[in-house]
C-alpha positions as CSV (number, residue, x, y, z in Angstrom):
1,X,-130.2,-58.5,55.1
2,X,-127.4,-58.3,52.9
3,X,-127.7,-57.1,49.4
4,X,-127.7,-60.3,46.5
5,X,-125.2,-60.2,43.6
6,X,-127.5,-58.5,40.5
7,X,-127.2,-61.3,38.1
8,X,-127.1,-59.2,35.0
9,X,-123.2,-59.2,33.1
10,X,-121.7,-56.1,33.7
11,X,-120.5,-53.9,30.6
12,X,-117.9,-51.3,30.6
13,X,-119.8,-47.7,31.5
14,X,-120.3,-46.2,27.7
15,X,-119.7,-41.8,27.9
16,X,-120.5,-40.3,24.8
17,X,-118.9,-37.2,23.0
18,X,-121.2,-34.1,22.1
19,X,-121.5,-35.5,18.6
20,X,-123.5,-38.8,20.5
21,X,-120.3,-41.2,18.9
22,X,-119.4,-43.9,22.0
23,X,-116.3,-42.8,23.2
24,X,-116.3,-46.1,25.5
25,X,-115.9,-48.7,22.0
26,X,-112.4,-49.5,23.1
27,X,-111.7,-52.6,22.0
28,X,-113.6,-54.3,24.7
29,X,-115.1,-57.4,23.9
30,X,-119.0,-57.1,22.6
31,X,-121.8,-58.3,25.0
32,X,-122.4,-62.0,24.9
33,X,-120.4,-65.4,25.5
34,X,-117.3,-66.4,23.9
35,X,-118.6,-70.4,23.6
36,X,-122.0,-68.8,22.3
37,X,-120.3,-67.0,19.9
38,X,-118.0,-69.7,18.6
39,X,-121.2,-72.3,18.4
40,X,-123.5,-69.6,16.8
41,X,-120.6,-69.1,14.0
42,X,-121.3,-72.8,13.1
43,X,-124.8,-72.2,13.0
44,X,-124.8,-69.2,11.1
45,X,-122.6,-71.2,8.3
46,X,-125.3,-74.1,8.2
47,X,-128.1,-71.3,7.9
48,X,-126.4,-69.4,4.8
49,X,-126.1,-72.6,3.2
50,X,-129.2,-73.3,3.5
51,X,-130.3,-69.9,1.7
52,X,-127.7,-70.8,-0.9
53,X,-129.6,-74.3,-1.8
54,X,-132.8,-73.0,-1.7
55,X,-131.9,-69.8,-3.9
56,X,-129.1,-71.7,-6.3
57,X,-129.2,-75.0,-6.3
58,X,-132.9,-76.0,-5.4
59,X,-134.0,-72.7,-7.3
60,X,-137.3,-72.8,-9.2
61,X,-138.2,-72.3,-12.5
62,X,-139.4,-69.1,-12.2
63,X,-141.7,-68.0,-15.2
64,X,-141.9,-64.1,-15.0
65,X,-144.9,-64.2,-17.5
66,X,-148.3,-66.0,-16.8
67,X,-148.3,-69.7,-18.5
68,X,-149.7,-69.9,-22.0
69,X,-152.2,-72.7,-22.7
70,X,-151.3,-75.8,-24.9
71,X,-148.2,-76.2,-23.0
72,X,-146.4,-73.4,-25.1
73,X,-143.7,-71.4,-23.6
74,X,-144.5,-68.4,-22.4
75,X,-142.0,-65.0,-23.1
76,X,-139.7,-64.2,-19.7
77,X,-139.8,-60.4,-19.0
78,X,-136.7,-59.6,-20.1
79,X,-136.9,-60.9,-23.7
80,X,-140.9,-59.4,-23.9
81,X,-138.9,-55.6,-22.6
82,X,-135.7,-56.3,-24.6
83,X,-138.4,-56.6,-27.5
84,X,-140.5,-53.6,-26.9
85,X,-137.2,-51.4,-26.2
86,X,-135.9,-52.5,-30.3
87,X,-139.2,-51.9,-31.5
88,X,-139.6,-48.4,-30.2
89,X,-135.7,-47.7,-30.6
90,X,-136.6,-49.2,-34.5
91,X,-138.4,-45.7,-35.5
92,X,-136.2,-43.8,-33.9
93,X,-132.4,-45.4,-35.4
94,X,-134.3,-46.0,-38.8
95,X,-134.8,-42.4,-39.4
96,X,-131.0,-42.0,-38.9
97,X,-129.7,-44.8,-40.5
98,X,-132.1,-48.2,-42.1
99,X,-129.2,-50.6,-40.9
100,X,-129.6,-49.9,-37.4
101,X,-132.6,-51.9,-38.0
102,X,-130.5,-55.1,-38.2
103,X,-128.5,-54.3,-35.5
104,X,-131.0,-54.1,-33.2
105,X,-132.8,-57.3,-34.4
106,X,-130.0,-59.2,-33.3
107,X,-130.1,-58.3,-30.3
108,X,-133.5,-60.1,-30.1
109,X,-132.6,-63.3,-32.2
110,X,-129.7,-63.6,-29.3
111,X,-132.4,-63.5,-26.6
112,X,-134.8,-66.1,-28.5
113,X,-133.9,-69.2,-27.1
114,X,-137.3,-71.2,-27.7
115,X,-138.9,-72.0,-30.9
116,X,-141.7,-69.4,-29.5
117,X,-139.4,-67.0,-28.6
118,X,-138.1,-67.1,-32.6
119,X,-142.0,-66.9,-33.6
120,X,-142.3,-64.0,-31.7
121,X,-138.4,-62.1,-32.8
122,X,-140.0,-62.9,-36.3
123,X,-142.7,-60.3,-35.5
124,X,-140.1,-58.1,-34.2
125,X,-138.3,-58.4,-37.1
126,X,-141.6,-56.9,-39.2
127,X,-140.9,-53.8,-37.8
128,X,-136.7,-53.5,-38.1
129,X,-136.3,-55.8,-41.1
130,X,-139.9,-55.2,-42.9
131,X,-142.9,-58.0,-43.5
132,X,-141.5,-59.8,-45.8
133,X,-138.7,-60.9,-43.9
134,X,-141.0,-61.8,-41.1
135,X,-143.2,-63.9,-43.1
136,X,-140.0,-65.6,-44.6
137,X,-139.3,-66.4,-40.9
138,X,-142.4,-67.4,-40.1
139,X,-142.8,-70.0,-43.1
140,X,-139.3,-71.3,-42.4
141,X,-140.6,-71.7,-38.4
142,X,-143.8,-73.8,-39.6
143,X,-142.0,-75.7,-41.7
144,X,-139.7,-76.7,-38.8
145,X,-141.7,-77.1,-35.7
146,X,-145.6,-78.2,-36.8
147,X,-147.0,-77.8,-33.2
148,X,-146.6,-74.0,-34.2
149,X,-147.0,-74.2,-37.5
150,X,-151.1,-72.9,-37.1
151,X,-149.9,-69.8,-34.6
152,X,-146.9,-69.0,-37.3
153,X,-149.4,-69.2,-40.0
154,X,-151.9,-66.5,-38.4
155,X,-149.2,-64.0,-37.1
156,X,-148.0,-64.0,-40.5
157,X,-151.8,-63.3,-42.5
158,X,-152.0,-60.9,-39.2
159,X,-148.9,-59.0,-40.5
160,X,-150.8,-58.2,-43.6
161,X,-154.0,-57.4,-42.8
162,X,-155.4,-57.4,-38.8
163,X,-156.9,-61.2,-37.8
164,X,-161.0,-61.6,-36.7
165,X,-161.6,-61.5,-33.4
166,X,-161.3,-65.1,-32.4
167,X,-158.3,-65.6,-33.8
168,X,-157.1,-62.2,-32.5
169,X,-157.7,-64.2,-29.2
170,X,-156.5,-66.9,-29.7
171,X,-153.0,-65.4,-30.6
172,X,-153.5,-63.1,-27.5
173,X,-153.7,-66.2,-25.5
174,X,-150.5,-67.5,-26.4
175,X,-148.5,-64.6,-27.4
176,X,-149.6,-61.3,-25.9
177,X,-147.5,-58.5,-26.5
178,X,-146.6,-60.1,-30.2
179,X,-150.0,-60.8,-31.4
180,X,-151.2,-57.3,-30.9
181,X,-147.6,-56.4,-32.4
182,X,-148.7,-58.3,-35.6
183,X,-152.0,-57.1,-35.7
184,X,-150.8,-53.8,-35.6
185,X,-148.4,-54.0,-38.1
186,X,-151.1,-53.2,-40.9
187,X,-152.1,-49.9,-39.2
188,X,-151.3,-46.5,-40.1
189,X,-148.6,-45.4,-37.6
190,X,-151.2,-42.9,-36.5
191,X,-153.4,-45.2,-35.3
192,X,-154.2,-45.2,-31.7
193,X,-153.7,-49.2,-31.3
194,X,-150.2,-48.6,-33.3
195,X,-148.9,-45.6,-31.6
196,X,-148.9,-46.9,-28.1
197,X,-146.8,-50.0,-29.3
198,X,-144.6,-48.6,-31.9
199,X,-144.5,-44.9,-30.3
200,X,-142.3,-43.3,-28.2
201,X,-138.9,-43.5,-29.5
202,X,-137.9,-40.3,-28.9
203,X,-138.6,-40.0,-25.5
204,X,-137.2,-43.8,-25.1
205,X,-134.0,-42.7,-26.4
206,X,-133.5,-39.4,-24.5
207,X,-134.1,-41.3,-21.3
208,X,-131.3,-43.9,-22.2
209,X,-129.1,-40.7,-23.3
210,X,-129.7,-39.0,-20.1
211,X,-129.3,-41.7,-18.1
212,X,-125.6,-42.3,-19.7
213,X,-124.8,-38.5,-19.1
214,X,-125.7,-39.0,-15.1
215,X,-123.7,-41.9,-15.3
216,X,-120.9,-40.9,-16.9
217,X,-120.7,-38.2,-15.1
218,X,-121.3,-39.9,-11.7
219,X,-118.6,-42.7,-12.8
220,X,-116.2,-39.9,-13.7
221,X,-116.9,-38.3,-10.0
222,X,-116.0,-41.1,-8.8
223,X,-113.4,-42.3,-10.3
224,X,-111.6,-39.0,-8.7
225,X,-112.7,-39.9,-5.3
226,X,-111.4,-43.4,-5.8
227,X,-108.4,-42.2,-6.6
228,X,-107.7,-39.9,-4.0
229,X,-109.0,-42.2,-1.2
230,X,-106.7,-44.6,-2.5
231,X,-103.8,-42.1,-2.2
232,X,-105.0,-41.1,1.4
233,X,-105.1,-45.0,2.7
234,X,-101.7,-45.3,1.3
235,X,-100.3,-42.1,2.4
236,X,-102.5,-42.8,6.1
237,X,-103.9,-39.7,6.0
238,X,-107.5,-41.1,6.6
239,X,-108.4,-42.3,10.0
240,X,-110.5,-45.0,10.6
241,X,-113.3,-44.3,13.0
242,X,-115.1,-47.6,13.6
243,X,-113.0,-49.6,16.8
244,X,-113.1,-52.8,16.3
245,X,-114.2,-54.7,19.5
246,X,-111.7,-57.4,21.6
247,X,-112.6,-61.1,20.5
248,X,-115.3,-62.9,22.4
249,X,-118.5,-61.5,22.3
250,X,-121.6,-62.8,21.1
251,X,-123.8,-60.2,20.0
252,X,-122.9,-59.5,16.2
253,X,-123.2,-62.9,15.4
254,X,-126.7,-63.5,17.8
255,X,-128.1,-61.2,15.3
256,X,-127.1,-62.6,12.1
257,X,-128.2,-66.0,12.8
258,X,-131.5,-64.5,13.9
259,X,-132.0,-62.5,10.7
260,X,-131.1,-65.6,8.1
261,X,-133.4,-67.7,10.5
262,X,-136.5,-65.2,10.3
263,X,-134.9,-64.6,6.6
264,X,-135.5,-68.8,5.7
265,X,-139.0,-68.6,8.0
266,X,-140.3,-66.3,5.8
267,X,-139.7,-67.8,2.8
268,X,-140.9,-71.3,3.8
269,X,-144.1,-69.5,5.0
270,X,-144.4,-67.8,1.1
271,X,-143.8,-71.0,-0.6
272,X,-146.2,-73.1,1.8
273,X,-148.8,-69.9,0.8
274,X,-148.6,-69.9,-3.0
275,X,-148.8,-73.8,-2.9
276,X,-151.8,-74.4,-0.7
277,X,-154.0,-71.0,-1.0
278,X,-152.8,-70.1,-4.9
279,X,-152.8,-66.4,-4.6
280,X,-152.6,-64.4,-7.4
281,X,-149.2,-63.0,-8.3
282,X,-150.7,-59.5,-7.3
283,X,-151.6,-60.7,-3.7
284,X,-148.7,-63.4,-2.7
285,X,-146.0,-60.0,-3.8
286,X,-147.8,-58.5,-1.2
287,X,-147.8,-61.0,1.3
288,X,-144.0,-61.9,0.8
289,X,-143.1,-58.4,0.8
290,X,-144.8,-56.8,3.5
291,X,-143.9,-59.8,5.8
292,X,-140.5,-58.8,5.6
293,X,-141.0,-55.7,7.8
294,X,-141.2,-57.9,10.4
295,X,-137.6,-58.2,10.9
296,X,-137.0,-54.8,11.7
297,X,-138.3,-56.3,15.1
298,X,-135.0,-57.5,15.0
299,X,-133.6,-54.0,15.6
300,X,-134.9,-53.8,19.1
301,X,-132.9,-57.5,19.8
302,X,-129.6,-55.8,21.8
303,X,-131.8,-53.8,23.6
304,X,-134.2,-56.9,24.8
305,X,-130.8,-59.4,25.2
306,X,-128.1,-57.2,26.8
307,X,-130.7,-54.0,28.0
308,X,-127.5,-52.6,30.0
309,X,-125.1,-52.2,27.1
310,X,-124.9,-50.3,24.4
311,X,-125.6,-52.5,21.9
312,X,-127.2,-50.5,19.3
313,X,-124.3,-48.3,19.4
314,X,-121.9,-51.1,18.9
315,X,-123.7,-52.3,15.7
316,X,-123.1,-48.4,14.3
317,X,-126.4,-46.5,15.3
318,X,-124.7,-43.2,16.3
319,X,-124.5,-39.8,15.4
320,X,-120.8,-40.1,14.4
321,X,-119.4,-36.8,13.4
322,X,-122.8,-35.3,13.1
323,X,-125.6,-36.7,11.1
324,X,-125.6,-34.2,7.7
325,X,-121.4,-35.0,7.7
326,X,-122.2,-38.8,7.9
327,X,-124.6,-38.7,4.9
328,X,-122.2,-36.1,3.0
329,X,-119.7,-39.0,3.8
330,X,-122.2,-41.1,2.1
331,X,-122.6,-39.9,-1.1
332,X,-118.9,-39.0,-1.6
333,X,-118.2,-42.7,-0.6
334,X,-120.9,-43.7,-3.1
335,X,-119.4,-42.1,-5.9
336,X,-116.2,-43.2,-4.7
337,X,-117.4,-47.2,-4.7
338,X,-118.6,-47.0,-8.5
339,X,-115.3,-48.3,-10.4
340,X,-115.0,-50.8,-8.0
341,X,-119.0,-51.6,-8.5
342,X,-118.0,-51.2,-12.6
343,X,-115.5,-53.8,-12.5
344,X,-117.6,-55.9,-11.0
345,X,-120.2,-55.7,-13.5
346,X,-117.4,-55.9,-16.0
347,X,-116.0,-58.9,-15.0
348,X,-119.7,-60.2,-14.5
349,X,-120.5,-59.4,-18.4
350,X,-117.2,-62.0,-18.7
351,X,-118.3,-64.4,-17.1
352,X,-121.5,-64.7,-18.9
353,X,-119.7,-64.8,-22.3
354,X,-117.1,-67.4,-20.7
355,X,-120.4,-69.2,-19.6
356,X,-122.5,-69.3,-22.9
357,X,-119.3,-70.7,-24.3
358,X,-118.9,-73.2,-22.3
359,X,-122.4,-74.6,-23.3
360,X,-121.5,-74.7,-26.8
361,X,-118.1,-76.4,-26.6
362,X,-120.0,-78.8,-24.5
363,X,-122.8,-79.4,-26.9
364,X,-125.5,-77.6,-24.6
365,X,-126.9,-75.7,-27.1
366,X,-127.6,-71.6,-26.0
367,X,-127.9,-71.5,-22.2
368,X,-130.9,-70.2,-20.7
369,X,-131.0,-65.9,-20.1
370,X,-130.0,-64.8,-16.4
371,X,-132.8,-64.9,-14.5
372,X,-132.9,-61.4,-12.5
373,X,-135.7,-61.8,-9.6
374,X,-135.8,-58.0,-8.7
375,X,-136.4,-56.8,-12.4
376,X,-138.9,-59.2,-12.4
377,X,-140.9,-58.0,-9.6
378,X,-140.6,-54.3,-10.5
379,X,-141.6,-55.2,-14.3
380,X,-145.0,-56.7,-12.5
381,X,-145.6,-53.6,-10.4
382,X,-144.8,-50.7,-12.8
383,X,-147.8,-48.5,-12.7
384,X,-149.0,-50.1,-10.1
385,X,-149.3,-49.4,-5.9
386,X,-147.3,-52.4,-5.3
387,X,-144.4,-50.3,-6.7
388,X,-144.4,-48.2,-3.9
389,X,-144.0,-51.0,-1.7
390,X,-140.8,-52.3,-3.6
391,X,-139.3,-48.9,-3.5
392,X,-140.1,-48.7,0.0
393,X,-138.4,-51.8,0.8
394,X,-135.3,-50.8,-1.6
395,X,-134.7,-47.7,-0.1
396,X,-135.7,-47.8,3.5
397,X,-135.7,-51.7,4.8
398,X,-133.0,-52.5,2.8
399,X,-130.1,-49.8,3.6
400,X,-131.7,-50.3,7.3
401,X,-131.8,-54.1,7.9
402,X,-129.2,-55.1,5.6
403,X,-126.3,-52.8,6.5
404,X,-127.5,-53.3,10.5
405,X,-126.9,-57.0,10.0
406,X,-124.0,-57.7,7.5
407,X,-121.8,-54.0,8.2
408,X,-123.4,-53.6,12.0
409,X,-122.9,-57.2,13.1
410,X,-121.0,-59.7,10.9
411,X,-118.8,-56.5,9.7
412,X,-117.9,-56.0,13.6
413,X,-118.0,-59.4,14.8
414,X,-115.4,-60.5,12.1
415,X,-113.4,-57.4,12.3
416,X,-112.5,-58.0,16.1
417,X,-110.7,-61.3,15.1
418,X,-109.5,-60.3,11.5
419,X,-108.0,-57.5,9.4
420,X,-110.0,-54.9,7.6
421,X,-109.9,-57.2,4.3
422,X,-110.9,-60.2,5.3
423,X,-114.1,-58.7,7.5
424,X,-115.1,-57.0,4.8
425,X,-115.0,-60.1,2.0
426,X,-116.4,-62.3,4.7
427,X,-119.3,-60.1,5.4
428,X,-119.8,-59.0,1.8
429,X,-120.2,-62.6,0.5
430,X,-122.5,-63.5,3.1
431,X,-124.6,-60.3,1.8
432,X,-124.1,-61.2,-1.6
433,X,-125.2,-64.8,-1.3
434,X,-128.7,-64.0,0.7
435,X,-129.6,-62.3,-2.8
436,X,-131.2,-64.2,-5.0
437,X,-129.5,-63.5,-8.0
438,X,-128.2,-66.2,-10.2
439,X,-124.5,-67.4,-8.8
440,X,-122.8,-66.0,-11.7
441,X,-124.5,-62.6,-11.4
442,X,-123.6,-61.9,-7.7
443,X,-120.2,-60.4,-8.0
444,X,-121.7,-56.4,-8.6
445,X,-123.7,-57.2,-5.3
446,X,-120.9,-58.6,-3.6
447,X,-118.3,-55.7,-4.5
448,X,-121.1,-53.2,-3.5
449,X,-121.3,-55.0,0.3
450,X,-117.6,-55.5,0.5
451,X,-117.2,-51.3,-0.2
452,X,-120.0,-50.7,2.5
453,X,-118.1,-52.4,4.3
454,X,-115.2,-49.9,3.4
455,X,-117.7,-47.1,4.3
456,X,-118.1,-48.8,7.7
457,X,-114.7,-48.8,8.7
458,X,-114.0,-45.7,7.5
459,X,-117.3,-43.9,9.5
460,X,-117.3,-45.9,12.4
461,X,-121.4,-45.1,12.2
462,X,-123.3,-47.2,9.7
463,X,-125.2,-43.5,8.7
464,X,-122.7,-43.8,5.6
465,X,-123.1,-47.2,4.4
466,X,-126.7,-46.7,4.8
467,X,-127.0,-43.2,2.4
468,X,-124.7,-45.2,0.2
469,X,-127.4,-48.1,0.2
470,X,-130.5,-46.4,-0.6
471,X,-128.9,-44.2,-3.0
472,X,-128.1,-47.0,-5.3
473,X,-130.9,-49.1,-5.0
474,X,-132.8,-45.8,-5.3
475,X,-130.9,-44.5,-8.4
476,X,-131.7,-48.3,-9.9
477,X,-135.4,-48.2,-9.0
478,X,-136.2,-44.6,-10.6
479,X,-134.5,-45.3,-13.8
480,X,-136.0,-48.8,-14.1
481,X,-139.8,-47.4,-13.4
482,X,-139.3,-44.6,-15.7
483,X,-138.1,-47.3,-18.7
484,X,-140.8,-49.2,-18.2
485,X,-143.6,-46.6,-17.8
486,X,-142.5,-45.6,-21.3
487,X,-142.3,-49.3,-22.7
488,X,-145.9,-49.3,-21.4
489,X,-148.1,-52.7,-21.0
């Protein structure tokens, strides 16, 4: 009986070299179908416009504090941290210099958007610019908005001497962090109750220097690497390892569309969960955020589609040069990414001023503060388990799933039908935009996909990108949690 045809495409036989880099990624087209991969590019377009309406232009009002009753406005995180950071920077600049005081005050009458959130910078202002400037705020705020006029009222009598219980409350209800700020404000600075809001300057402020030395530092390291990879590339003294593949295949882009579809599942299922069940804030975290691990399923997808290739190797799982040397290649390439991640936060700070004009000369008033999801979240879980799980999912899921899809896939599968440039803007934006970051804040995340990217040509192995990855989001996370364990609740 003769033997029947085996079905299964054939693939080029892949040798490896002792180091376990594919010595067989010739530019040989990837596994999969050039009509697949042509109708999948369509459908990976409609899919990342979806994630861009539902994360910028259908975007919810997100409230990063718990509603306050009587329909008052409650505080976002940022301005309740940017508050606590002035008031325990305050005692600290004071001692050097009284004027600092008003310096850092406007800071928080910039943030104060909301006739609440100018209540509440008036009891900010009891600390930097003294009581009596607060209650002169306070008056002028009653006088001007009488639906507040009762809480302005008892945060000012609370500045002079600490409220009754019930009215303590009350305030609590509706203002938190700022009513126990007033109540406070009569305490001796040795009291318990007035240390932990008003204390810890010191260590505050040698945190913030620290963390500008390591980043001065690191920026200055880098800004030498920069320079000299920039020389290299010009000079061509730097090989690039990754081989781009011959057009046609379908495997890159099978992946993508398969991450931003399980990407958009996931959060349907999280919105269809806090509207029907109502979790708690605590509990619908965890569900949204441990569901996510359920896409590294995706990393077994060129093994179960194309189980004769070497698929895994053609996304950049391999040893390159030698593990240590890859993550070695890492860091340096890390430092060596930082001016180009500066300018993009530069050029983002510009952008927010150009913005905030804009509103004024069009009679908008003071647009609303950037909204920053991630801050957020980690400003819910500090002190908390559910910390560990955000850092887990920075530094681990993250570097892993992201770089394996946007530098492993798109990266490659643009790369094999355009320059170095172009594959690495395409698949940075595409990163950028799955981020839920406000549109105008996305540049820093963009430049740090498009030099991953960089990495990724450079390596060939996605080992690089990866160290890069969870190195910055790790750096970010450490610093944050340490800020806010010393701003306290």
């Amino acid at each position: 009986m003769p033997d029947l045809p085996d079905p299964r495409p054939e693939f080029p036989p892949t040798s490896r070299t002792p180091l376990g880099e594919p010595s067989a990624l010739a530019r040989t087209p990837d596994p999969g179908s050039p009509g697949v991969a042509r109708l999948l590019s369509i459908v990976a377009l409609l899919l990342l416009g979806a994630v861009v309406y539902m994360q910028q232009v259908a975007r919810p009002a997100r409230s990063a504090a718990p509603a306050a009753p009587a329909s008052i406005a409650a505080p976002s995180d940022q301005f309740v941290i940017l508050s606590k950071l002035v008031v325990k920077l305050g005692g600290e600049f004071r001692k050097m210099d009284p004027k600092f005081g008003a310096s850092l005050q406007l800071n928080v009458d910039a943030g104060a958007k909301t006739p609440e959130d100018k209540l509440r910078a008036a009891v900010v202002a009891s600390e930097l610019l003294g009581v009596d400037e607060a209650t002169s705020r306070l008056h002028d705020l009653a006088g001007a908005h009488p639906d507040l006029a009762d809480d302005a009222r008892g945060l000012a009598a609370a500045l002079i001497a600490p409220p009754d219980e019930p009215t303590l409350t009350r305030l609590r209800e509706r203002h938190g962090y700022y009513a126990r700020l007033a109540a406070a404000r009569s305490l001796p600075d040795s009291d318990p109750a007035r240390q932990s809001l008003v204390g810890g300057g010191a260590a505050l402020l040698a945190l913030i220097v620290l963390g500008m030395i390591v980043g001065g530092l690191a920026f200055l390291a880098g800004l030498v690497f920069f320079i000299i990879a920039v020389v290299q590339v010009l000079s061509r003294r730097i090989e690039a390892r990754h081989v781009p593949p011959a057009p046609g295949g379908s495997l890159g882009i099978e992946l993508v569309v398969a991450f931003i579809a399980g990407f958009l599942a996931l959060k349907g299922l999280a919105s269809i969960l806090a509207s029907t069940l109502k979790p708690s804030d605590a509990t619908l975290m965890l569900l949204t955020l441990g569901a996510q691990w359920l896409l590294f399923l995706l990393l077994l997808y060129p093994r179960l589609r194309y189980p004769r290739s070497d698929g895994l190797a053609r996304l950049g799982w391999h040893r390159g040069r030698g593990i240590l040397t890859e993550i070695g290649c890492g860091l340096l390439g890390y430092l060596a990414m930082l001016p180009i991640f500066a300018a993009c936060v530069l050029a983002t700070l510009v952008i927010v001023l150009i913005r905030g004009a804009v509103y004024k000369a069009t009679g908008q008033g003071e647009p609303p503060n950037p909204e920053n999801p991630v801050f957020e979240m980690v400003a819910k879980s500090s002190g908390s388990w559910l910390f560990l799980l955000i850092f887990a999912l920075a530094t681990v899921w993250a570097p892993v799933m992201e770089e394996t899809v946007f530098r492993g896939a798109l990266y490659r599968f643009l790369r094999g039908r355009a320059s170095v440039v172009v594959a690495a803007l395409g698949s940075a934006f595409a990163f950028g935009l799955m981020h839920s970051y406000e549109w105008f804040l996305l540049m820093p995340v963009v430049g740090l996909g498009f030099s991953f990217a960089l990495l990724r040509e450079w390596r060939g192995s996605l080992i690089a990108p990866v160290t890069a990855h969870a190195l910055h989001n790790g750096a970010i996370l450490l610093f944050a949690s340490a800020l806010l364990g010393i701003l306290g609740d």
